[in-house]
N, C-alpha and C positions, 0 to 999 in steps of 0.2 A: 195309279193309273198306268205308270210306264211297268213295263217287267222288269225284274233283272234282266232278263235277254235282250229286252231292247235298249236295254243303257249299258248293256256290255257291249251291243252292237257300235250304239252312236259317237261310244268312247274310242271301238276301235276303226269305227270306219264313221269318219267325222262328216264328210261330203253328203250333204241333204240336198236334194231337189227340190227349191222351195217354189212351191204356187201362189200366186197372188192374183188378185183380179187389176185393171187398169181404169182410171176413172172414165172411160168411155166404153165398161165391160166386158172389153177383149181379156182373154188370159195374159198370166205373164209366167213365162217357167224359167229358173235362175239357178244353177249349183252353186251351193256357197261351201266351203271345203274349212270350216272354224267351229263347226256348232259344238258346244259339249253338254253335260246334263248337271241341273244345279241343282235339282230336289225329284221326288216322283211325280210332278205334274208341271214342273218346269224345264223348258231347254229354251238355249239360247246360240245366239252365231257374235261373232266379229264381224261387223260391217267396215267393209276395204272400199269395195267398188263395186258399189250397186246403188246408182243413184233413184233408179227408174222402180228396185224395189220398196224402197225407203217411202218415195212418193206415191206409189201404190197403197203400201200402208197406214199414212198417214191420210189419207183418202178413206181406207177400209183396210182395218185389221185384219181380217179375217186370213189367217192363212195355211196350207197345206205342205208338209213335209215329208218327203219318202227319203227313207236312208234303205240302201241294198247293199249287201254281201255278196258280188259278181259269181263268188266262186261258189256258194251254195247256192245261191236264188232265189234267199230269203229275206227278211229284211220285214221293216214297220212301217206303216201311214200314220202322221203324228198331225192331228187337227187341235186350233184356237185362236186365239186371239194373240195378236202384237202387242209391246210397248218396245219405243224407240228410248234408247240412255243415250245421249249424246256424252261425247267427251267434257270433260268436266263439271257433269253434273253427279250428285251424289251416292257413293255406290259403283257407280263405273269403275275407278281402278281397281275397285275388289272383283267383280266380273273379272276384267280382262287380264289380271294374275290367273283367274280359274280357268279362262281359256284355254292358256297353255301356248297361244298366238305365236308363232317366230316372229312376224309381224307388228307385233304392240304400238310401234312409233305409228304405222299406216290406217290403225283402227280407228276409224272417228266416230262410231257409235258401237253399241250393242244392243240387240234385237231380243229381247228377250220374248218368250212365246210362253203362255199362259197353257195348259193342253186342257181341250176338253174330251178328246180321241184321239185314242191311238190303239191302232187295229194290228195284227201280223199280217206281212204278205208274205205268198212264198209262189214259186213255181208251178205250171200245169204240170211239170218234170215228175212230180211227187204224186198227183193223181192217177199215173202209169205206174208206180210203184219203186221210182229211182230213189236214192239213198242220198243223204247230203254227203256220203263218201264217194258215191257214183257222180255224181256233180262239180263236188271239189276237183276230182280226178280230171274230169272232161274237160271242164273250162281251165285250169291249171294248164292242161297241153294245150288249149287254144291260144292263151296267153303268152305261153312259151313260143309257140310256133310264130305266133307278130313281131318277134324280136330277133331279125334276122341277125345272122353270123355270130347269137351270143350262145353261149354253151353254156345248159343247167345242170346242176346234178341234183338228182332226187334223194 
């Protein structure tokens, strides 16, 4: 179900926007910056601090993950289902070695996601016929330009 492209994506740019619903059915939208990929229908995150998405899910699994590549404007929508690993339940340390975590002491669960969808997204940038070298390029100098008084070289 995932691509190679989207688990080279998620590996290299880890930071997913996870959606959740709230048990009074308002959204709930959370960055969590740990996810990595454990098989082609599995990803999962390090849970740090995110109590409010924890109880979300254990309410209703059901959840939504957009991982983006800022500098092309591409990126996946990864849709399934939750399971919460709490710390010291079995299987956990093996997870949180795969993570990669700098973190490991702060993890107190892993979030594992079941996928039953995952979609590509990419840019309206592309429907005008720009290039993901046109893009890289553009947002690169945008990025640069936010960082005053630092000097890059290309």
């Amino acid at each position: 179900m995932l691509t190679d492209a989207m688990k080279r994506l998620i590996a290299e740019q880890p930071l997913g926007y996870v959606a959740t619903v709230a048990p009074d059915g308002t959204p709930n939208l959370s960055p969590k910056g740990t996810f990595f990929v454990i098989d082609d229908t599995t990803i999962a995150f390090a849970e740090i601090r995110s109590p409010a998405t924890l109880a979300n899910l254990r309410t209703n699994p059901q959840i939504t993950v957009n991982f983006v590549d800022p500098f092309v404007r591409k990126g996946c929508r990864v849709s399934g289902s939750a399971r919460i690993l709490a710390r010291g339940e079995t299987g956990f340390d093996d997870l949180l070695a795969r993570s990669g975590s700098t973190l490991t002491p702060r993890v107190r669960a892993i979030v594992i996601v079941d996928v039953t969808k995952a979609l590509p997204l990419s840019s309206p940038s592309y429907d005008d016929g720009a290039t993901e070298a046109d893009l890289r390029r553009a947002w690169t100098t945008r990025f640069r330009k936010l960082q005053p008084g630092k000097t890059f070289q290309e």
